[in-house]
Structure formats: C-alpha cells, structure tokens
PAVEX-437273 format. One record per atom (N, C-alpha, C): atom name; x, z, y. Coordinates in Angstrom, 1 decimal. Each point is the difference from the previous one (the first is absolute). Last residue first. Example, Ala and Ser with C-alpha at 12.3 -4.5 7.8 and 13.67 -1.06 7.14 Angstrom:
BEGIN
SITE  N  12.8  7.1  -2.2
SITE  CA  0.9  0.0  1.1
SITE  C  -0.8  0.8  1.1
SITE  N  0.3  -0.1  -5.7
SITE  CA  -0.9  0.0  1.2
SITE  C  0.9  0.0  1.2
END
This chain:
BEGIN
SITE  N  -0.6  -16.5  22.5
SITE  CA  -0.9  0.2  1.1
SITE  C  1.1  0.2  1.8
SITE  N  2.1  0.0  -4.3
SITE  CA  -0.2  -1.4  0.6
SITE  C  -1.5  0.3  1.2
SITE  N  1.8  4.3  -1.8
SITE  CA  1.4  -1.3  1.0
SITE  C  -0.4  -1.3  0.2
SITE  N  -3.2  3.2  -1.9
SITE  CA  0.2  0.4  0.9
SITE  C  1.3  -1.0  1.0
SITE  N  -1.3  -0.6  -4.9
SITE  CA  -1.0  -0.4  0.8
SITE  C  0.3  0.0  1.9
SITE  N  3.0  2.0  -3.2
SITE  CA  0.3  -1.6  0.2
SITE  C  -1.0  -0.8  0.9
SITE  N  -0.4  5.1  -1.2
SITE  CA  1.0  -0.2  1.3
SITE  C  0.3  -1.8  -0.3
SITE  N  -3.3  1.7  -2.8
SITE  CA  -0.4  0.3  1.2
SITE  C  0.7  -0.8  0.9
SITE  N  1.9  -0.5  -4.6
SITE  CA  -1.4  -1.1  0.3
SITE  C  -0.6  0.0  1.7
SITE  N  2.9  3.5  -2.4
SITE  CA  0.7  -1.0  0.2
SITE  C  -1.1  -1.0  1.0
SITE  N  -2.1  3.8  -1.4
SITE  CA  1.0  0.5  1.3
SITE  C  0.7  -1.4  0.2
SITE  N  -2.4  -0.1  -4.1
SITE  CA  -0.7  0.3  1.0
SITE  C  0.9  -0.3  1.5
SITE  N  2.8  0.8  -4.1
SITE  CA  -0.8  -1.8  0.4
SITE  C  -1.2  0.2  0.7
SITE  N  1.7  4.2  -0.9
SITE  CA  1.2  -0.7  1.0
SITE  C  -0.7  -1.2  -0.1
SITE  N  -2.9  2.7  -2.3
SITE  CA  -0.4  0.0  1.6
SITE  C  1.7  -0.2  0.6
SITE  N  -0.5  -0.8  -4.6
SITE  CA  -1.6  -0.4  1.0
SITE  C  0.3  -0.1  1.2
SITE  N  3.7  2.3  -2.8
SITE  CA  -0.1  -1.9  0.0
SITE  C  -1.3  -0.4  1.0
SITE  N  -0.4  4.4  -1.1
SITE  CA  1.0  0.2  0.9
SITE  C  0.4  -2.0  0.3
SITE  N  -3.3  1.3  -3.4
SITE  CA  -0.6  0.2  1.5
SITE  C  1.2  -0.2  0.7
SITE  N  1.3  -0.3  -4.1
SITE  CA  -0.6  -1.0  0.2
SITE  C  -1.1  -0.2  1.3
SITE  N  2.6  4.1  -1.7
SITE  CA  1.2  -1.7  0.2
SITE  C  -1.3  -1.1  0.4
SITE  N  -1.9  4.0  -1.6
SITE  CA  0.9  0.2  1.5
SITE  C  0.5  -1.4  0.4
SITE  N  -2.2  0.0  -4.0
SITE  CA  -0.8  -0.1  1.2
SITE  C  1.0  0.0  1.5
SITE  N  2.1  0.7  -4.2
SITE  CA  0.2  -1.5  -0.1
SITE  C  -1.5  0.1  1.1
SITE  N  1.4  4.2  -0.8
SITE  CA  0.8  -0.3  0.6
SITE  C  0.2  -1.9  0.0
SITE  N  -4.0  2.5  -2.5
SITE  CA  0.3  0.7  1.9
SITE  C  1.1  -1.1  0.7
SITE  N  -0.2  -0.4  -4.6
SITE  CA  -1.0  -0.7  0.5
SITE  C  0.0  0.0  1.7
SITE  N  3.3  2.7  -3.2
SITE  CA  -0.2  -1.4  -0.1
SITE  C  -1.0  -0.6  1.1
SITE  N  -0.7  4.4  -1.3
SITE  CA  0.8  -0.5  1.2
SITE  C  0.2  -1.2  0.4
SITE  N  -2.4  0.7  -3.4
SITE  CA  -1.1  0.3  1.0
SITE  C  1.4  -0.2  1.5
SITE  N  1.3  -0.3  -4.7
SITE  CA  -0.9  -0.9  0.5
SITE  C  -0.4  0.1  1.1
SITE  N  2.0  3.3  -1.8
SITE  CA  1.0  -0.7  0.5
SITE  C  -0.9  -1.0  0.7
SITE  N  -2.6  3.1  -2.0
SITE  CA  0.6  0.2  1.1
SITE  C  1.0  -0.6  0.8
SITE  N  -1.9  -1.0  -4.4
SITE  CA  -0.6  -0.5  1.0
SITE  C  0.3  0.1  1.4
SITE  N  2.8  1.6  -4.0
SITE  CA  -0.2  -1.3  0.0
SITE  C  -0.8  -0.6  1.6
SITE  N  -0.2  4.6  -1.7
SITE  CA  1.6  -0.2  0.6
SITE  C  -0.4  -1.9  0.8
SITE  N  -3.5  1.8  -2.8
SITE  CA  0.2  0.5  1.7
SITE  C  1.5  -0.9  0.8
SITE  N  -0.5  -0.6  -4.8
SITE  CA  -0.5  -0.7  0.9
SITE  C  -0.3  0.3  1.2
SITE  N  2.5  2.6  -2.6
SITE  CA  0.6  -1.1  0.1
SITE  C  -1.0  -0.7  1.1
SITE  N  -1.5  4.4  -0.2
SITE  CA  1.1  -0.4  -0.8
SITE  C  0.6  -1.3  0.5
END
C-alpha cells in the first residue's frame, strides 16, 4: 500500500543520491590524478 509505495521511492532516492555521489568520487579522483600527473 502506501508504505511499500513510500519505501520504494525511498529506495530510489537513495540509489540515485549513491550514483551522484560515486560519479562526484571518481571526477575528484580523476581531477586530483591528471593535476598530480601535470605537476609531476
């Protein structure tokens, strides 16, 4: 019922604030490499 409804949102919710937050990870990863890489 509702709360199914309720949690399933949640559950997306959560997925898509991971995605965003791995995707952020590994550009400030990648940033960090290639700066390393130009002052090296």
């Amino acid at each position: 019922g509702v709360m199914m409804g309720d949690m399933l949102a949640f559950g997306s919710l959560v997925e898509r604030a991971m995605e965003v937050l791995l995707i952020t990870l590994l550009g400030a990863a990648l940033a960090m490499y290639w700066d390393w890489r130009a002052i090296g």
